[in-house]
N, CA, C and O atoms as a MOPAC input file, in Angstrom:
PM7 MOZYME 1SCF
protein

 N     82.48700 1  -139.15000 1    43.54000 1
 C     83.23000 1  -139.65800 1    44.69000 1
 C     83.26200 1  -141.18400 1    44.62500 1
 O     82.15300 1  -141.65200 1    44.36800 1
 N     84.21600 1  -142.07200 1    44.78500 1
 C     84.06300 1  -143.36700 1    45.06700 1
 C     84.17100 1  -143.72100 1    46.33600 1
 O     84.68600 1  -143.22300 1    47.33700 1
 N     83.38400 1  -145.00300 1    46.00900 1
 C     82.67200 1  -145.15200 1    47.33900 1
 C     83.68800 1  -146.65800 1    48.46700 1
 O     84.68500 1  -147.23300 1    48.03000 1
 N     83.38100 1  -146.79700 1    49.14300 1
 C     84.17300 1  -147.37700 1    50.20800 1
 C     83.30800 1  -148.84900 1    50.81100 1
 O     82.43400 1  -149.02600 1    51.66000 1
 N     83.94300 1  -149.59200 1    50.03400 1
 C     83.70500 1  -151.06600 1    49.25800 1
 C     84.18200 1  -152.05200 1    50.30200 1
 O     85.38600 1  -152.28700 1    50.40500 1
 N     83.08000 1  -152.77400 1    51.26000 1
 C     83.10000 1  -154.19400 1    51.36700 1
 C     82.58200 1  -155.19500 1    50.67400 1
 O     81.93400 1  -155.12600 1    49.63000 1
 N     82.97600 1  -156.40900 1    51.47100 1
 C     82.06400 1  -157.78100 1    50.75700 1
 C     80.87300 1  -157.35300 1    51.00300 1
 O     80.08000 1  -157.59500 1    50.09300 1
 N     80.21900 1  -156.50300 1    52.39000 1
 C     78.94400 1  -156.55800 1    52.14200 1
 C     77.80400 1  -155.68000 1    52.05500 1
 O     76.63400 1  -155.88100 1    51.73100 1
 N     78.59100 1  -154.40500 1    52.51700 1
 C     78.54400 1  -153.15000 1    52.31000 1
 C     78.74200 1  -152.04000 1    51.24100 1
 O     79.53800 1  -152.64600 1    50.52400 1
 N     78.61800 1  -151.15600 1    50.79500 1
 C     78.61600 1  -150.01700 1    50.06900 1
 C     78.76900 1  -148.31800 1    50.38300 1
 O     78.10300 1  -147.43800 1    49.83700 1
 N     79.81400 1  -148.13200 1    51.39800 1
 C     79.02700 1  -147.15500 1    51.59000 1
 C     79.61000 1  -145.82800 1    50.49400 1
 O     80.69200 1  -145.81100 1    49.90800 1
 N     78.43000 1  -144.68400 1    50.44600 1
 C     79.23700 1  -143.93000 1    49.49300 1
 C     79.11900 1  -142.56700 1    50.33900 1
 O     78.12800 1  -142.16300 1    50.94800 1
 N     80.36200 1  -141.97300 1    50.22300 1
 C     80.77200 1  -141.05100 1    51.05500 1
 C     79.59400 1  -140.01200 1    50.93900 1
 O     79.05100 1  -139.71700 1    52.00300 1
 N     79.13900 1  -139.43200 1    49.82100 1
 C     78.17200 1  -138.58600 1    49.97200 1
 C     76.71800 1  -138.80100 1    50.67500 1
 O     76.00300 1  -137.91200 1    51.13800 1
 N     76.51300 1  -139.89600 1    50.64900 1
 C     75.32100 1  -140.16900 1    51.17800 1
 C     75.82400 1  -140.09100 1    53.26700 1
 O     75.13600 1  -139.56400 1    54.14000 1
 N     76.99800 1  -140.70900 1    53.43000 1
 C     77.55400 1  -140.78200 1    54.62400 1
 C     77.41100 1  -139.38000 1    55.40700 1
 O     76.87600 1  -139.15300 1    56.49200 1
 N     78.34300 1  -138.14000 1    54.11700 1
 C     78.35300 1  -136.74200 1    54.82100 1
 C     77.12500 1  -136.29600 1    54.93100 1
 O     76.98300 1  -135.46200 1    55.82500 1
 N     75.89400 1  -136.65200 1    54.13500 1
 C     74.39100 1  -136.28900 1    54.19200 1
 C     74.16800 1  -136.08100 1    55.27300 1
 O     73.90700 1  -135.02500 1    55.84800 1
 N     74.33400 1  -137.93700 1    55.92100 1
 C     73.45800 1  -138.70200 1    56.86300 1
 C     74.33400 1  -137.90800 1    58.24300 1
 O     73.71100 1  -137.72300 1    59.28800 1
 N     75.44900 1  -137.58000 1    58.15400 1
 C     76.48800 1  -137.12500 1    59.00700 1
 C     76.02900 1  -136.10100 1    59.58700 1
 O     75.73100 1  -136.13700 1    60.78100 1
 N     75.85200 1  -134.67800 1    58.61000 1
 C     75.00700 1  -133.35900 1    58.80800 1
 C     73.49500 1  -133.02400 1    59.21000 1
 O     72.99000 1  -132.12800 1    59.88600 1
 N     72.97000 1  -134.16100 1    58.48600 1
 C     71.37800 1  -133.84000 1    59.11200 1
 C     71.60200 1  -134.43700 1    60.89700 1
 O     70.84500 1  -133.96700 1    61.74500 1
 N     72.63100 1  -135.42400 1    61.29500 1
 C     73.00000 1  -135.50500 1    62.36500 1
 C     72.99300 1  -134.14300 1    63.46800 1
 O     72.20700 1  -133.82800 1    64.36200 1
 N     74.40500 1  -133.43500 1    62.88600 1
 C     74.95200 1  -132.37500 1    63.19500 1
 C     73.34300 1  -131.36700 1    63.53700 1
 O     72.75300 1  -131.12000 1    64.58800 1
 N     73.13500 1  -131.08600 1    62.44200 1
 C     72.00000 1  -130.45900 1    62.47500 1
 C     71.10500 1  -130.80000 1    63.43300 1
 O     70.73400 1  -129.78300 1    64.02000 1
 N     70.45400 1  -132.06100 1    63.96500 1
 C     69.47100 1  -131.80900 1    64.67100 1
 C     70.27400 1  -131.57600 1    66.36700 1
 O     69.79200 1  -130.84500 1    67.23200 1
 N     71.72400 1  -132.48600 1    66.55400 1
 C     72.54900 1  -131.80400 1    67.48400 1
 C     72.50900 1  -130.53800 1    67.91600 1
 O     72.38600 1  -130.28800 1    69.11500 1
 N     72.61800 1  -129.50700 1    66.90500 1
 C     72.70800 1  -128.38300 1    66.84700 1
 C     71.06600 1  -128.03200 1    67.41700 1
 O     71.14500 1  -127.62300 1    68.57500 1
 N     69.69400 1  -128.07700 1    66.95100 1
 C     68.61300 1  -127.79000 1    67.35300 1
 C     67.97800 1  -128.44600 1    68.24300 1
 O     66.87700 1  -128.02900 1    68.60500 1
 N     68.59500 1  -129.76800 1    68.86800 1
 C     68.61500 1  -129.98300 1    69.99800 1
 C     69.63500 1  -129.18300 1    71.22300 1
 O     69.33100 1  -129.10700 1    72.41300 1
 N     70.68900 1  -128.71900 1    70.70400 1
 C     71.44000 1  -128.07100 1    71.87100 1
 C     70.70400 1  -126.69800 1    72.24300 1
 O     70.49000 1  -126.55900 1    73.44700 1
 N     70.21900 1  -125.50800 1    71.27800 1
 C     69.62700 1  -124.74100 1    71.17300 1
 C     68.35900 1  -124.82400 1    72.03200 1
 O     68.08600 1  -123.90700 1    72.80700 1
 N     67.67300 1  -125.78000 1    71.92300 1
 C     66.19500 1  -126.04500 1    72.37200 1
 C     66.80100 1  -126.49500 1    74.11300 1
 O     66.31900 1  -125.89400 1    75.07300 1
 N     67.50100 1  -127.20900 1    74.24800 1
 C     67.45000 1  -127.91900 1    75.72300 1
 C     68.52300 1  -127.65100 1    76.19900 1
 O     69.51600 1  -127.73000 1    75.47600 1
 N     68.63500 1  -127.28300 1    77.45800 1
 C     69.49300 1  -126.60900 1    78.18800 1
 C     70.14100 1  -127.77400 1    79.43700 1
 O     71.23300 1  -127.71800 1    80.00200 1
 N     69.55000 1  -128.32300 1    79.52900 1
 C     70.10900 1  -129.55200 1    80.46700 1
 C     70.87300 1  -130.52500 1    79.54700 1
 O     70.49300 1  -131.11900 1    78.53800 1
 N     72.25800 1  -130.51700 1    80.29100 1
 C     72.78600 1  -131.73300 1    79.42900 1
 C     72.46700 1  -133.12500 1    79.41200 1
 O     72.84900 1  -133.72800 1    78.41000 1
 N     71.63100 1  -134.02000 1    80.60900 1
 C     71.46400 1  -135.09800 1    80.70500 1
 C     70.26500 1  -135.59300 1    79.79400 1
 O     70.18100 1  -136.77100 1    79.44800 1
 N     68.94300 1  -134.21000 1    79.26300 1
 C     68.03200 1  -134.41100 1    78.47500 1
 C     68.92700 1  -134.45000 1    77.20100 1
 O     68.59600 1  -135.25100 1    76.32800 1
 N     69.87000 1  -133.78000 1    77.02900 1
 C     70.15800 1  -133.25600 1    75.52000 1
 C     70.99900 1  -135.04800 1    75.70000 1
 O     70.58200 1  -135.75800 1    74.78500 1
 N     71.76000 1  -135.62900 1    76.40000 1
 C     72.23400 1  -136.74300 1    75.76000 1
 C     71.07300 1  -137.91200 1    75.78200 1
 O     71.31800 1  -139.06300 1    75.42100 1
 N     69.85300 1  -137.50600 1    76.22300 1
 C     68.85900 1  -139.03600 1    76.23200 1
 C     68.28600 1  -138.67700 1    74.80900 1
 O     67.86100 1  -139.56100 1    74.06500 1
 N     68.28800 1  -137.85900 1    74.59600 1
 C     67.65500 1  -137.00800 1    73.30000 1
 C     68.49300 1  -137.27900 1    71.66500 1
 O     68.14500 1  -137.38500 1    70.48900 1
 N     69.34300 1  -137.29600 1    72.19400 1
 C     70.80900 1  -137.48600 1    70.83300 1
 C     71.03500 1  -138.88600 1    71.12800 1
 O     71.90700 1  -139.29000 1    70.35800 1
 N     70.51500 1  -140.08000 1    72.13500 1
 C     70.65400 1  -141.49300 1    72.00600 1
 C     69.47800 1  -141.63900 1    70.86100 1
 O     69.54000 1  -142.49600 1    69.98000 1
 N     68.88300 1  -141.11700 1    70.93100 1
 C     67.51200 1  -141.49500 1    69.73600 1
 C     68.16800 1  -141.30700 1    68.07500 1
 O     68.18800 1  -142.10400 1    67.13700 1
 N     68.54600 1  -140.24800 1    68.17000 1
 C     68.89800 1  -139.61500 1    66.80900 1
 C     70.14800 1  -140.10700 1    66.57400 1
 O     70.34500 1  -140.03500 1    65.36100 1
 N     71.03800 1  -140.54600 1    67.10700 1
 C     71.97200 1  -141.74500 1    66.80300 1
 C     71.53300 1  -142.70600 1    66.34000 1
 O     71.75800 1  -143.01500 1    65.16900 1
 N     70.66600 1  -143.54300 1    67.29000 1
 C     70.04300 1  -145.24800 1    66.88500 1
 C     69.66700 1  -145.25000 1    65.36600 1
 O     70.05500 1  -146.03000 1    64.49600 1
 N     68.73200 1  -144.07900 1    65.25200 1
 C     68.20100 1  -143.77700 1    64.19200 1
 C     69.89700 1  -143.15900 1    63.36100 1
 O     70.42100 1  -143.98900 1    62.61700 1
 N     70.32900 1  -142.35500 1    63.45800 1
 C     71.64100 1  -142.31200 1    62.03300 1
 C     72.52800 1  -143.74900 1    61.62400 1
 O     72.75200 1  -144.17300 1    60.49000 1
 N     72.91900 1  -144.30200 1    62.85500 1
 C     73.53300 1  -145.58000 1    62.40900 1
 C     72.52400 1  -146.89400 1    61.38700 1
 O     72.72400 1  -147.50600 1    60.33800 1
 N     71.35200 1  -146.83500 1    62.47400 1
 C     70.45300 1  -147.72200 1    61.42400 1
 C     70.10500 1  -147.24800 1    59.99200 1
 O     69.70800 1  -148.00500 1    59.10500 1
 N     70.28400 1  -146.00200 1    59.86800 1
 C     69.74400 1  -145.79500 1    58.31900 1
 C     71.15400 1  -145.38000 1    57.44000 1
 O     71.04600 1  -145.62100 1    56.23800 1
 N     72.27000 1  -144.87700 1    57.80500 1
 C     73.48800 1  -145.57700 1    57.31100 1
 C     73.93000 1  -146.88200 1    57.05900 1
 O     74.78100 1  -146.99200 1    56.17600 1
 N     73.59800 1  -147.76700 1    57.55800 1
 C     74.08800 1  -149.01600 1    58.00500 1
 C     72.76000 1  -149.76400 1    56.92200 1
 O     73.38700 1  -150.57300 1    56.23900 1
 N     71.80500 1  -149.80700 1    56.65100 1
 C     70.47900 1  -150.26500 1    55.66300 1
 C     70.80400 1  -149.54900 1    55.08200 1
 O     71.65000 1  -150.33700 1    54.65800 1
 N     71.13000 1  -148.14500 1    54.21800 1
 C     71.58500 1  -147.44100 1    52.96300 1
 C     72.53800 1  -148.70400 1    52.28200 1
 O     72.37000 1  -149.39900 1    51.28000 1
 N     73.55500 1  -148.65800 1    53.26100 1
 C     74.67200 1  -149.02400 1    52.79400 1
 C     75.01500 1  -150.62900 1    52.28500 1
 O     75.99700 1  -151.09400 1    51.70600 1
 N     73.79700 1  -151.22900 1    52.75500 1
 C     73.64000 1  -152.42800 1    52.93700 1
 C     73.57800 1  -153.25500 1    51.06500 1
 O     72.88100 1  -152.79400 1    50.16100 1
 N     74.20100 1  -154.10300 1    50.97000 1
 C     73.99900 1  -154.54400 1    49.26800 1
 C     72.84100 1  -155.50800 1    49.34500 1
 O     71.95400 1  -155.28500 1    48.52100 1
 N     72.58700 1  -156.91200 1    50.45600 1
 C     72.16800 1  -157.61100 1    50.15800 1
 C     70.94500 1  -157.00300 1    51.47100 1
 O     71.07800 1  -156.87700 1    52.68800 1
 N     69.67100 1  -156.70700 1    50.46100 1
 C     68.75400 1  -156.45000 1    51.81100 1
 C     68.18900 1  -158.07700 1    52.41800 1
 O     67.59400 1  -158.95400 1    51.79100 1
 N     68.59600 1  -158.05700 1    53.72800 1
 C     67.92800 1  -159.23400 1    54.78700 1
 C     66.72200 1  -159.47400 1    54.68400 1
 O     65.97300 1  -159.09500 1    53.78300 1
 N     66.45000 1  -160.16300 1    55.67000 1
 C     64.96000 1  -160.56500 1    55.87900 1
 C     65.15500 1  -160.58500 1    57.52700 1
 O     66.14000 1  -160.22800 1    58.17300 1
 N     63.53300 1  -161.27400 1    58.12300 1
 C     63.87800 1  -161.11000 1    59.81500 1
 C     64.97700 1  -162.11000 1    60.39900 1
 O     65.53900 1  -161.85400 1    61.46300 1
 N     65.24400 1  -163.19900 1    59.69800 1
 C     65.78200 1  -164.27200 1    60.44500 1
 C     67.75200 1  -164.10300 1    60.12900 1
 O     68.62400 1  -164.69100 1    60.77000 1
 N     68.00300 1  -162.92700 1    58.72700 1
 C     69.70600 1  -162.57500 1    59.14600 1
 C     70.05500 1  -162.32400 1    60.26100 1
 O     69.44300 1  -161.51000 1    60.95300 1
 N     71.12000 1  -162.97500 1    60.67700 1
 C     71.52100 1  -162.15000 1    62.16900 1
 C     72.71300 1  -161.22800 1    62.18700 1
 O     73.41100 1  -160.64400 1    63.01600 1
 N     72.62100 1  -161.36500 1    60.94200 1
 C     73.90900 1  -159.71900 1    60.79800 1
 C     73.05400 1  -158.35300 1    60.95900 1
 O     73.49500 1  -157.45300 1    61.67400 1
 N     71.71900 1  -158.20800 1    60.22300 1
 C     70.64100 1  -157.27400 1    60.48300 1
 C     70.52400 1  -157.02500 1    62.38300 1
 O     71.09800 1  -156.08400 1    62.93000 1
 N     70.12600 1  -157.51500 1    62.74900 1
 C     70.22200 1  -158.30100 1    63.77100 1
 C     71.27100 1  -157.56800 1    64.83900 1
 O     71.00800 1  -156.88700 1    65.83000 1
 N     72.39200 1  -157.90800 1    64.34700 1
 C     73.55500 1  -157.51500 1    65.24700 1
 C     74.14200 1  -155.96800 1    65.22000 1
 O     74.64500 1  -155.20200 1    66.04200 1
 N     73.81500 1  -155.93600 1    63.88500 1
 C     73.72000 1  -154.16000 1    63.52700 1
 C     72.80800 1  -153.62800 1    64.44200 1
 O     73.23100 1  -152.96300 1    65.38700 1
 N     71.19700 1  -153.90200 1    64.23700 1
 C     70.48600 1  -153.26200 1    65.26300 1
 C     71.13300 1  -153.45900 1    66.73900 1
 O     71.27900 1  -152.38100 1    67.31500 1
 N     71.51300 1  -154.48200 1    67.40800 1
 C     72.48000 1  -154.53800 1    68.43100 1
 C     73.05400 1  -153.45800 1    69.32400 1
 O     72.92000 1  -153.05100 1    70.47800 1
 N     73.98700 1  -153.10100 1    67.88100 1
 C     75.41900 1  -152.79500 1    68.13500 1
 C     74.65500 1  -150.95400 1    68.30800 1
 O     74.87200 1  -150.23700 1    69.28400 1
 N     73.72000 1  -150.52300 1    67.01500 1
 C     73.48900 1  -149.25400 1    66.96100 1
 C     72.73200 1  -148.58400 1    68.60600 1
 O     72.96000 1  -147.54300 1    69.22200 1
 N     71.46800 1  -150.12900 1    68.96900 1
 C     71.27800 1  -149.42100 1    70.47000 1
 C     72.18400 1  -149.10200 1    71.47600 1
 O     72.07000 1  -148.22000 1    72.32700 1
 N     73.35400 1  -150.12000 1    71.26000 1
 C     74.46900 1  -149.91700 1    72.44000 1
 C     74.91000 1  -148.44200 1    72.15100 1
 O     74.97400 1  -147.65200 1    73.09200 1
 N     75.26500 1  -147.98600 1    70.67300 1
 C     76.37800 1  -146.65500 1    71.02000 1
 C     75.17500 1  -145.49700 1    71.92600 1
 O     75.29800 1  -144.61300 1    72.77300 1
 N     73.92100 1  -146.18500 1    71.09200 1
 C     72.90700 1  -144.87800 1    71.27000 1
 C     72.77800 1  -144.74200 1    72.67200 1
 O     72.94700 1  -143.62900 1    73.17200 1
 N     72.44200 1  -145.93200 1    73.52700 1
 C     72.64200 1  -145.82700 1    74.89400 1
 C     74.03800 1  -145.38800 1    75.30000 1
 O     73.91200 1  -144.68000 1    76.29900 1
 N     75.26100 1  -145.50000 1    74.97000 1
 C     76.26400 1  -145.09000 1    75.21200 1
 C     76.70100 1  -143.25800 1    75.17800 1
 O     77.60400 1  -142.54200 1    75.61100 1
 N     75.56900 1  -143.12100 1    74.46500 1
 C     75.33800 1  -141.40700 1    73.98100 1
 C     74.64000 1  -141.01300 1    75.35200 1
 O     74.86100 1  -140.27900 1    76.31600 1
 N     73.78800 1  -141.80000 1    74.95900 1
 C     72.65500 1  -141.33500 1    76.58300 1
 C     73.73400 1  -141.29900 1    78.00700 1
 O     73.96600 1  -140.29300 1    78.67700 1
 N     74.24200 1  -142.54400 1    78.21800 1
 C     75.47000 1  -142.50100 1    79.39300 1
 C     76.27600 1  -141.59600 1    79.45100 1
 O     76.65600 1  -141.03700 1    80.48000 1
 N     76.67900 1  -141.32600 1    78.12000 1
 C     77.93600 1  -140.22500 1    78.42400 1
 C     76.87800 1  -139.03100 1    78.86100 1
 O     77.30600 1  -138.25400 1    79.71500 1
 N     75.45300 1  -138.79100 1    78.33000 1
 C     75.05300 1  -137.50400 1    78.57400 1
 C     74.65200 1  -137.44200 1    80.16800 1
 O     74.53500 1  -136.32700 1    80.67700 1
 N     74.54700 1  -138.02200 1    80.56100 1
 C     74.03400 1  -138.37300 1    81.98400 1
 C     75.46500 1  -138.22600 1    83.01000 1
 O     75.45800 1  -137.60600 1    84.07300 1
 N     76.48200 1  -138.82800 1    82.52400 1
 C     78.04000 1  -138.63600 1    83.72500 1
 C     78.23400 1  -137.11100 1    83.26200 1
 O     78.78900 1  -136.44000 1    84.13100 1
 N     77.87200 1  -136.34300 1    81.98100 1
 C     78.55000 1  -135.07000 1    82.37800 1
 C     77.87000 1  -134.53000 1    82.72700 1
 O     78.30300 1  -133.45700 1    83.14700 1
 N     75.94000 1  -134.78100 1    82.90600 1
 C     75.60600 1  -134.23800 1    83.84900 1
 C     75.93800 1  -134.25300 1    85.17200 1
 O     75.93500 1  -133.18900 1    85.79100 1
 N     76.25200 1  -135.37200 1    85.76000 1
 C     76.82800 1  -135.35700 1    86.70900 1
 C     77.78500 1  -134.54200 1    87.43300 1
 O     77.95400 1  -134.05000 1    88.54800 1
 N     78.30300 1  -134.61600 1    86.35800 1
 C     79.85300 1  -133.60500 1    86.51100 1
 C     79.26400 1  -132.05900 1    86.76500 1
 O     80.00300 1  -131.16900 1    87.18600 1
 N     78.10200 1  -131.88100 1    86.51700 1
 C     77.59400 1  -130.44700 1    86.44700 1
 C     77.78800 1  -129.82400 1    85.19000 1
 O     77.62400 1  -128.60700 1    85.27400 1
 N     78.15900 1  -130.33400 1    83.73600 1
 C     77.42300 1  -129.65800 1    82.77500 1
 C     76.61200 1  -129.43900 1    82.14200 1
 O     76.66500 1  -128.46900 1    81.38500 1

């Protein structure tokens, strides 16, 4: 497969669909296990933070140190969706699902 080429990035699709499915997968044994939707989205904010950060460092060419602030802004950006996972799981609890 070829892979999908920035200036600073690498990512290669197989490693992506890996990181994609073991996703899916724990989705899946988290939905199974927990029956409340507002636990199941505080639950899948974790396992997000964690898929984007280890996609995002896979994919990475030049490994950082503490003081990059692109490292930095990645970690950022990955708590926001993960909290954004958690939010959405929380309004459709709301909603009653």
């Amino acid at each position: 497969m070829s892979s999908l080429k920035t200036r600073h990035y690498n990512l290669q699709p197989r490693n992506l669909l890996t990181n994609t499915l073991a996703l899916a997968l724990v989705f899946t044994a988290f939905r199974l296990t927990i029956e409340d939707t507002l636990t199941l989205g505080y639950a899948m904010a974790v396992a997000v933070f964690i898929y984007i950060s280890v996609t995002v460092e896979g994919a990475r060419l030049r490994k950082s140190g503490v003081g990059d602030l692109r490292s930095w802004a990645e970690t950022c950006f990955a708590a926001a969706v993960a909290a954004l996972v958690g939010y959405l799981g929380y309004r459709a609890w709301l909603m009653g699902y």
